[in-house]
VMD Tcl script that builds the backbone (N, CA, C; Angstrom):
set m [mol new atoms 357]
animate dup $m
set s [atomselect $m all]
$s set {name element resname resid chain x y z} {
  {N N UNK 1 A -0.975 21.121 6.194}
  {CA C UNK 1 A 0.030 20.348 5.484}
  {C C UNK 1 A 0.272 20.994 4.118}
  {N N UNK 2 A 1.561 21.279 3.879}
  {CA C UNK 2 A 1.822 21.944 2.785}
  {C C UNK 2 A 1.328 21.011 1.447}
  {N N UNK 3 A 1.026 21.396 0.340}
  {CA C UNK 3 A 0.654 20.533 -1.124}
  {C C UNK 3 A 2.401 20.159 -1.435}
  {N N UNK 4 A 3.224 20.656 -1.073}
  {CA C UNK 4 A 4.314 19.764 -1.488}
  {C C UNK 4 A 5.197 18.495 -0.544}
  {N N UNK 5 A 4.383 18.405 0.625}
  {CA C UNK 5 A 4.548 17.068 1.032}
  {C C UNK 5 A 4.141 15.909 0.079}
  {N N UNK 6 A 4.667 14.689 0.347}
  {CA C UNK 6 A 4.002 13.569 0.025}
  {C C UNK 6 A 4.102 12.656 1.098}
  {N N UNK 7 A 2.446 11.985 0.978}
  {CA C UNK 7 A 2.262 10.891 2.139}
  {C C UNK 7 A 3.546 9.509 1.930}
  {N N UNK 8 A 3.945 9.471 0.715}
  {CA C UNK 8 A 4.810 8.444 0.595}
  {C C UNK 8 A 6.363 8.993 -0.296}
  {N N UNK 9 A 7.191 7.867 0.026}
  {CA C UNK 9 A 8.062 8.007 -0.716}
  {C C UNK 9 A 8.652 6.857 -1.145}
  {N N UNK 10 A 8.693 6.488 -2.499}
  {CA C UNK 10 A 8.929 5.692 -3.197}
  {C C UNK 10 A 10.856 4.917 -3.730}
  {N N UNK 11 A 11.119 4.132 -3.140}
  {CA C UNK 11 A 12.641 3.481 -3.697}
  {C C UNK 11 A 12.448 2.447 -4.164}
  {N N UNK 12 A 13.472 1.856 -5.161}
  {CA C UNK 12 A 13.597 1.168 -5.849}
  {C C UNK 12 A 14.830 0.316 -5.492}
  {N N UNK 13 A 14.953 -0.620 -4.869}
  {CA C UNK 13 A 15.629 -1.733 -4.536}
  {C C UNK 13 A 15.686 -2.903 -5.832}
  {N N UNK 14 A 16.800 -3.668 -6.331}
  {CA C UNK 14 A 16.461 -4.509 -7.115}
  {C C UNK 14 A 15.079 -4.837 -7.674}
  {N N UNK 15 A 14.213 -5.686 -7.617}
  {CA C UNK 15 A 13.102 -5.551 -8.703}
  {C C UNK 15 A 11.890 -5.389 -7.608}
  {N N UNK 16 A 12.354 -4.560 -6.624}
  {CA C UNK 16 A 10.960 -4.580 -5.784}
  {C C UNK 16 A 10.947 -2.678 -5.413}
  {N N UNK 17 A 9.538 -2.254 -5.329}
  {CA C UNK 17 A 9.771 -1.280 -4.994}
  {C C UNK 17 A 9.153 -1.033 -3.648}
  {N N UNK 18 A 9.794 0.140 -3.102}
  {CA C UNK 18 A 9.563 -0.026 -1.355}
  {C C UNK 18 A 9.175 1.440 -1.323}
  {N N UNK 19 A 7.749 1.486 -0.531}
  {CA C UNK 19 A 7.115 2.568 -0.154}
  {C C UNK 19 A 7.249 2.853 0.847}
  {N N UNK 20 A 7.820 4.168 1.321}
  {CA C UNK 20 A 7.628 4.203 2.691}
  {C C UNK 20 A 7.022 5.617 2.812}
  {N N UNK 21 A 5.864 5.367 4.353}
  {CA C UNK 21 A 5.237 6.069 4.924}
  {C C UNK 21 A 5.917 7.614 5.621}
  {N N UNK 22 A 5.826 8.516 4.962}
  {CA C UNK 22 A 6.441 9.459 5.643}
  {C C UNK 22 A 5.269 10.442 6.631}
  {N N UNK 23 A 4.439 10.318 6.733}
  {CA C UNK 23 A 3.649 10.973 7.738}
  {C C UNK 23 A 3.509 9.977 9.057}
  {N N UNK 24 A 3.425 9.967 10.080}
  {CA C UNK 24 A 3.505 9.041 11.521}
  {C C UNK 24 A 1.949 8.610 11.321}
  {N N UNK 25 A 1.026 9.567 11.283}
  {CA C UNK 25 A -0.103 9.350 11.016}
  {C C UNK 25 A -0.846 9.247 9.910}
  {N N UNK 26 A -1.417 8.647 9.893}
  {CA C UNK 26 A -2.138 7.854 8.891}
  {C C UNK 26 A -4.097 7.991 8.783}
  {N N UNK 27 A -4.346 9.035 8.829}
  {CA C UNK 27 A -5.709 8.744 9.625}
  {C C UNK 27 A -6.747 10.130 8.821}
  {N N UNK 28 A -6.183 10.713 8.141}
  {CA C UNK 28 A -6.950 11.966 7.626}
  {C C UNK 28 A -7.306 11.321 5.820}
  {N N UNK 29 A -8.826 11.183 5.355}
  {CA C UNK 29 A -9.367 10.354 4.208}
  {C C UNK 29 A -8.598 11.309 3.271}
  {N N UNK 30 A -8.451 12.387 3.100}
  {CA C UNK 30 A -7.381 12.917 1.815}
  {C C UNK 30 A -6.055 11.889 1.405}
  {N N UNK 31 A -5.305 12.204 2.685}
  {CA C UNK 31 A -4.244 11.371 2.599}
  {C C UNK 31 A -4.164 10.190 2.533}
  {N N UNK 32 A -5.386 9.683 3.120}
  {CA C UNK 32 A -5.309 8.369 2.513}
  {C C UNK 32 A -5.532 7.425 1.406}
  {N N UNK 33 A -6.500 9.151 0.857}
  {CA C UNK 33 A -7.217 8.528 -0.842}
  {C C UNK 33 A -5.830 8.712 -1.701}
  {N N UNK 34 A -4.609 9.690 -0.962}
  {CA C UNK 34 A -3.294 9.999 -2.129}
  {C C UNK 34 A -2.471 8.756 -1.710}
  {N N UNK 35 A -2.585 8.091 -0.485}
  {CA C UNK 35 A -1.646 7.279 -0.648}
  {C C UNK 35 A -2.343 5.691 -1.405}
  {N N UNK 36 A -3.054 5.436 -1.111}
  {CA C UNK 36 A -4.475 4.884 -1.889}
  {C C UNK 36 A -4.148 4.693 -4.090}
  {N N UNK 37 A -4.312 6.316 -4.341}
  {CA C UNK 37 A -3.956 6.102 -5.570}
  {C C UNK 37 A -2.275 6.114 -5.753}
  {N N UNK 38 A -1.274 6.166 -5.183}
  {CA C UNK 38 A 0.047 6.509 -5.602}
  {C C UNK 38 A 0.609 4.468 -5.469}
  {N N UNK 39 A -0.405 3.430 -4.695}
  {CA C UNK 39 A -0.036 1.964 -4.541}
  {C C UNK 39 A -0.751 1.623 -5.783}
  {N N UNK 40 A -2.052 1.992 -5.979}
  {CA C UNK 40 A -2.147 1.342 -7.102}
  {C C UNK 40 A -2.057 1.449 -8.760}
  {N N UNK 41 A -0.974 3.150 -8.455}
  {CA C UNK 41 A -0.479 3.272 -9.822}
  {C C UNK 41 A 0.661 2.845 -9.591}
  {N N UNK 42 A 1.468 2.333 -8.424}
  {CA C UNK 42 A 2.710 1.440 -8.526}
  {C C UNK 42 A 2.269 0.187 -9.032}
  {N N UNK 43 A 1.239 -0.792 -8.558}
  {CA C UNK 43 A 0.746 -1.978 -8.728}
  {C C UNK 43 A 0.413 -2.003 -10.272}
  {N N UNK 44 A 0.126 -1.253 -10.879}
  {CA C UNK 44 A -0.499 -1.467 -12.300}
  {C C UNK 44 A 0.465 -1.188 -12.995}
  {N N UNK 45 A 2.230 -0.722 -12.659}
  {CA C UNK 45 A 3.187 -0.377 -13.642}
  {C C UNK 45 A 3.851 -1.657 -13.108}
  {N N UNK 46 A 3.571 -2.311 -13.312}
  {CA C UNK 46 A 4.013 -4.219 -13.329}
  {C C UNK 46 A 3.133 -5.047 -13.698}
  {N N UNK 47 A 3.468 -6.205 -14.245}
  {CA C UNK 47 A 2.381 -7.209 -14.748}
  {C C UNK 47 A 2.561 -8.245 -12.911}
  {N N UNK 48 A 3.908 -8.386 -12.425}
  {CA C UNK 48 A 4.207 -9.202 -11.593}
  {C C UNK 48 A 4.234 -8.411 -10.422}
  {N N UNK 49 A 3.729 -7.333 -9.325}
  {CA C UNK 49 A 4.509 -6.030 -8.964}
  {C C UNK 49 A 4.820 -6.256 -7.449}
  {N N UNK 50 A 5.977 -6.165 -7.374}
  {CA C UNK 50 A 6.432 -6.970 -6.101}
  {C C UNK 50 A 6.631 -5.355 -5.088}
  {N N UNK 51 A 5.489 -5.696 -4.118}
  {CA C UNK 51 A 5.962 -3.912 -3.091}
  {C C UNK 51 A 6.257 -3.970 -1.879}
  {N N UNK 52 A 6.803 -3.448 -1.473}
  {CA C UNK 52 A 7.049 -3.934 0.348}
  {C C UNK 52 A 6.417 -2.239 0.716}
  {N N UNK 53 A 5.372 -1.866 1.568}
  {CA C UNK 53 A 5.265 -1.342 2.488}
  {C C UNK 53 A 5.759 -1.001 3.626}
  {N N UNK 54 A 6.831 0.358 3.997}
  {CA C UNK 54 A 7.481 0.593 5.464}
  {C C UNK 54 A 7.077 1.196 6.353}
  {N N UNK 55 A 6.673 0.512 7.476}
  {CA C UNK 55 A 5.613 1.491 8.281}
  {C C UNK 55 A 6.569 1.677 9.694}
  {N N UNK 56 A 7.732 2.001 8.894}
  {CA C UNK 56 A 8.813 2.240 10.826}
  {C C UNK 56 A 8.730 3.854 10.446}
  {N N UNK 57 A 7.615 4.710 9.901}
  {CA C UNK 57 A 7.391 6.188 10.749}
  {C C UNK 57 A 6.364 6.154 10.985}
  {N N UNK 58 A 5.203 4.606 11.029}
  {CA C UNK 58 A 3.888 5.220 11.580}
  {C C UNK 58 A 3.523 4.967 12.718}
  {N N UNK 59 A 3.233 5.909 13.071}
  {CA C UNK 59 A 2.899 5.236 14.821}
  {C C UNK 59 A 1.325 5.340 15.096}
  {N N UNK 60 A 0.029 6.037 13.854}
  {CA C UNK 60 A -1.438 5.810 14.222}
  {C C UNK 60 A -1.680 5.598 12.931}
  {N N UNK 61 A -2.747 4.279 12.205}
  {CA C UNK 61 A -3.053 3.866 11.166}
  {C C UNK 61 A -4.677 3.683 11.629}
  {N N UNK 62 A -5.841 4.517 10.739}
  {CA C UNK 62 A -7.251 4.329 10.485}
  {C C UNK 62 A -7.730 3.465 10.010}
  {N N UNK 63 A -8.859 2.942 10.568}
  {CA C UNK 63 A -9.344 1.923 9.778}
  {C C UNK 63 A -9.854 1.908 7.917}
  {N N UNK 64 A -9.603 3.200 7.884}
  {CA C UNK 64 A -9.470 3.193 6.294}
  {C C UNK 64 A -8.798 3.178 5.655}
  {N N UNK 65 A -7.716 3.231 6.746}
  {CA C UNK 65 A -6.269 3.715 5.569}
  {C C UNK 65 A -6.241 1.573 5.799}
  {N N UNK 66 A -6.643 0.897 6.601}
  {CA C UNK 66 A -6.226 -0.517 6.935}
  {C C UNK 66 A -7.232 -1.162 5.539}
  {N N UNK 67 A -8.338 -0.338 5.389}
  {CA C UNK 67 A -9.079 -0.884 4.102}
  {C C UNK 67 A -8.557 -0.797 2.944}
  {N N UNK 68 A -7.612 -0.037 2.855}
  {CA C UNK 68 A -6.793 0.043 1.472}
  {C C UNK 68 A -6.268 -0.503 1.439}
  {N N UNK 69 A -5.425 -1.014 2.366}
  {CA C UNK 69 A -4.333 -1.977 2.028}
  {C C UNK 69 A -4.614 -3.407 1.764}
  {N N UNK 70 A -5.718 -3.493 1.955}
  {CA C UNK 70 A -6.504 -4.430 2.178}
  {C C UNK 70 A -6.849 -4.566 0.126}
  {N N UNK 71 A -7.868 -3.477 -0.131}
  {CA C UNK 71 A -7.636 -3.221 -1.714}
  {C C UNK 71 A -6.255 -3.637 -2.586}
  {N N UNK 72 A -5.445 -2.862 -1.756}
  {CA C UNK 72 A -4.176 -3.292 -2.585}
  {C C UNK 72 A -3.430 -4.545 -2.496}
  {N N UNK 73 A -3.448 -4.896 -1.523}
  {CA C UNK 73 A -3.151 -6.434 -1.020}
  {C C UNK 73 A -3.986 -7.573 -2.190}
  {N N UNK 74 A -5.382 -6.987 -2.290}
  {CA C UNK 74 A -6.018 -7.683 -3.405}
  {C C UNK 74 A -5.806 -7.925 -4.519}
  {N N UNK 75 A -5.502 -6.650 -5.009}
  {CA C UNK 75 A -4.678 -6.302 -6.446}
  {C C UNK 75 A -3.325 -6.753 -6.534}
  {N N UNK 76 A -2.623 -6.761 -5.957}
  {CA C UNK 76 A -1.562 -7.435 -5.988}
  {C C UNK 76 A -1.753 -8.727 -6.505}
  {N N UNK 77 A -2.171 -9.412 -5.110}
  {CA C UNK 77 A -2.754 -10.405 -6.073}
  {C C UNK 77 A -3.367 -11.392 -6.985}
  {N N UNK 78 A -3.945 -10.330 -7.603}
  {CA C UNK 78 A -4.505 -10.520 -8.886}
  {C C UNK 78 A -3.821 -10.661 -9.940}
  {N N UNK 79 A -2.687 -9.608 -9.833}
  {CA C UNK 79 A -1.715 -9.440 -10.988}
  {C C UNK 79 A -0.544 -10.320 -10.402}
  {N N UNK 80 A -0.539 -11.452 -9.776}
  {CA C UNK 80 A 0.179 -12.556 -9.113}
  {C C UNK 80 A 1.632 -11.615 -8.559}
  {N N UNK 81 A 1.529 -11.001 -8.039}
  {CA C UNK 81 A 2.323 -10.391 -7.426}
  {C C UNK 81 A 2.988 -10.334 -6.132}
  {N N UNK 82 A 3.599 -10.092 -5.217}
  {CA C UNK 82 A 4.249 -10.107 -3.857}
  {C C UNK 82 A 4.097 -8.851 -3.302}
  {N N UNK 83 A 3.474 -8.712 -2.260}
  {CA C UNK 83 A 3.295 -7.501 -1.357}
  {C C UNK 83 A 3.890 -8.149 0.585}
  {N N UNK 84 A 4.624 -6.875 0.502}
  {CA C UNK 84 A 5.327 -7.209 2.082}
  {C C UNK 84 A 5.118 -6.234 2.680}
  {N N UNK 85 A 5.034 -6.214 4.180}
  {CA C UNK 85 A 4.703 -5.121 5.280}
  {C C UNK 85 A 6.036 -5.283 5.902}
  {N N UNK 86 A 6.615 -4.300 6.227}
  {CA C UNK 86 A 7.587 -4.631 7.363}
  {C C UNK 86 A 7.358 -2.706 8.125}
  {N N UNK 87 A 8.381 -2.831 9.669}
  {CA C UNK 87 A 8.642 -1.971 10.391}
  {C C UNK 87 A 7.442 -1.163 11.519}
  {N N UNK 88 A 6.323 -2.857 11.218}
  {CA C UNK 88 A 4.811 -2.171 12.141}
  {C C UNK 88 A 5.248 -2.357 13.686}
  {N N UNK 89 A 5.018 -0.737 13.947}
  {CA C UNK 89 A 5.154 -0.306 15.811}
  {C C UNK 89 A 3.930 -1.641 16.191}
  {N N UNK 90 A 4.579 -1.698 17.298}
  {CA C UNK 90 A 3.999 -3.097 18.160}
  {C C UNK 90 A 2.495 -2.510 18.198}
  {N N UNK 91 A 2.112 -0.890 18.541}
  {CA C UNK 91 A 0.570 -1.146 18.856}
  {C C UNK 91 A -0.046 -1.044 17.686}
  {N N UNK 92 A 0.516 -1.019 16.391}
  {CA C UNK 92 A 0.103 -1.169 14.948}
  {C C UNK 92 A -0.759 -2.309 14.908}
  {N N UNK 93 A 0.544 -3.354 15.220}
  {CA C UNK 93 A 0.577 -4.479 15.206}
  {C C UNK 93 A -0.097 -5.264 15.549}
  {N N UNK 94 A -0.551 -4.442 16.921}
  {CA C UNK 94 A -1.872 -4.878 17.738}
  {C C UNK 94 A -2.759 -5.089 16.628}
  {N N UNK 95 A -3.067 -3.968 16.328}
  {CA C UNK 95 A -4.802 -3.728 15.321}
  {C C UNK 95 A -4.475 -4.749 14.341}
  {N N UNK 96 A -3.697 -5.094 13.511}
  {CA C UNK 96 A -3.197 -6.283 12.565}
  {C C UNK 96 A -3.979 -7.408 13.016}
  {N N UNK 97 A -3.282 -8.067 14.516}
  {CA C UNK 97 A -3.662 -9.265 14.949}
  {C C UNK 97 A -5.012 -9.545 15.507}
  {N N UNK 98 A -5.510 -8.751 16.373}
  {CA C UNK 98 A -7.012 -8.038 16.702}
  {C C UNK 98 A -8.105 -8.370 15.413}
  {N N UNK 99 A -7.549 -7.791 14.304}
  {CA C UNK 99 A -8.571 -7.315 13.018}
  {C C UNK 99 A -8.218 -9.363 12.384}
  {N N UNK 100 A -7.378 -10.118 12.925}
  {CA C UNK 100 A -6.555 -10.942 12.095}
  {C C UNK 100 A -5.918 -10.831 10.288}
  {N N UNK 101 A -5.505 -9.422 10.527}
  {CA C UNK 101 A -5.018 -9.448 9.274}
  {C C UNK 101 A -3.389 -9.593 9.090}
  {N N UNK 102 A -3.091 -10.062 10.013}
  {CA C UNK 102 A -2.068 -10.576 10.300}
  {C C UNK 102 A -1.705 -11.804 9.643}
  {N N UNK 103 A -2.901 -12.561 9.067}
  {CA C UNK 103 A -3.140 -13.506 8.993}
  {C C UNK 103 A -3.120 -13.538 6.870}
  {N N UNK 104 A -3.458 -11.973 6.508}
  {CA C UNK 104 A -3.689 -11.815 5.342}
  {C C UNK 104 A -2.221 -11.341 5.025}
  {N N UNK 105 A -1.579 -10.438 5.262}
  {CA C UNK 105 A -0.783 -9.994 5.183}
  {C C UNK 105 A 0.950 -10.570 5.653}
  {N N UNK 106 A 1.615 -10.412 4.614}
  {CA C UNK 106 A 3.157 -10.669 5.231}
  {C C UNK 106 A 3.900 -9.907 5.978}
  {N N UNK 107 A 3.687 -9.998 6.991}
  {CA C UNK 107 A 4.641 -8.943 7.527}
  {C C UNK 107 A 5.716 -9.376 8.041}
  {N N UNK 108 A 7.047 -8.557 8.280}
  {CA C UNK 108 A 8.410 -8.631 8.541}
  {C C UNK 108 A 8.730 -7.742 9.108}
  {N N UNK 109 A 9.615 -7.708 10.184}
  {CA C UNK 109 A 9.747 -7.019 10.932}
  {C C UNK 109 A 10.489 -5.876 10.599}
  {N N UNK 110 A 11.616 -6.100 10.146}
  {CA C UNK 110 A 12.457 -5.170 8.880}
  {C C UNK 110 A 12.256 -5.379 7.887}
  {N N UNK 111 A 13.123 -4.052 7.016}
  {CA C UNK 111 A 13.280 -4.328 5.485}
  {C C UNK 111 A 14.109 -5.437 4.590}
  {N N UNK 112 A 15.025 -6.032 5.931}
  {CA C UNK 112 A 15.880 -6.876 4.912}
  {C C UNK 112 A 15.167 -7.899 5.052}
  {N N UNK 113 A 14.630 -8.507 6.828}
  {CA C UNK 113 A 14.075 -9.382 6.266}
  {C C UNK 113 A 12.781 -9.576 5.352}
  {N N UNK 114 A 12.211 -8.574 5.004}
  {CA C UNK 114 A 11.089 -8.276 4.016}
  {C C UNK 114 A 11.665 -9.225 2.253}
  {N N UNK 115 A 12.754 -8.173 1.890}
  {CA C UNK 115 A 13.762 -8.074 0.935}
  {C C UNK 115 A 13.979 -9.734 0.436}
  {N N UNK 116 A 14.701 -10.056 2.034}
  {CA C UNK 116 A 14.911 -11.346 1.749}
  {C C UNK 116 A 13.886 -12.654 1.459}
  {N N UNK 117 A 12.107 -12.212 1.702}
  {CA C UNK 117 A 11.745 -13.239 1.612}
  {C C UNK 117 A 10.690 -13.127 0.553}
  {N N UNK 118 A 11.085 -12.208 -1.044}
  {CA C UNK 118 A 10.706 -12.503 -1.873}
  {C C UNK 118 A 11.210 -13.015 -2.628}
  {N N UNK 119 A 10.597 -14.153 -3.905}
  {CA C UNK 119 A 11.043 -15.046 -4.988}
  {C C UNK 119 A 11.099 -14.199 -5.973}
}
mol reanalyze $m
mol bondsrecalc $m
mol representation Tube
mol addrep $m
């Protein structure tokens, strides 16, 4: 993997910012420690930090990369913030409901409806 990829790419929608996953896979601890620090230097450049996560290019997610989000999901909120999942492939989705973090997490199936269901 070239050093000028990035595991993510970052937009800015009205006051939320939306990360999306540009590698399909998700599963090598480098990449996951860069995508790891690139959420929670988004999360700490807000007092309130509202993020939606897009996972319509991943199609294999590690159980470490699922522990981070898990971290960041925390941090969020802490700093009373809004974190959204949208675009998880159904066998993603699986491991979500399986692990019940389905249960922790907001997820949406798309981005609008993501979009649409923050305050």
């Amino acid at each position: 993997m070239p050093d000028s990829s990035t595991p993510v790419a970052v937009v800015d929608e009205k006051d939320v910012r939306i990360i999306e996953f540009t590698d399909s896979k998700i599963l090598d601890e480098a990449n996951i420690e860069e995508i790891g620090a690139k959420l929670f230097q988004l999360i700490g450049e807000k007092e309130r930090p509202k993020l939606m996560l897009d996972f319509s290019n991943v199609d294999h997610l590690s159980s470490a990369a699922l522990g981070k989000l898990i971290q960041a999901n925390n941090e969020v909120r802490n700093r009373n913030g809004q974190l959204r999942l949208c675009g998880i492939k159904p066998q993603i989705f699986e491991v979500f409901a399986i692990t019940k973090l389905d249960q922790i997490f907001k997820i949406y199936p798309t981005r609008s409806d993501a979009m649409a269901s923050y305050n």
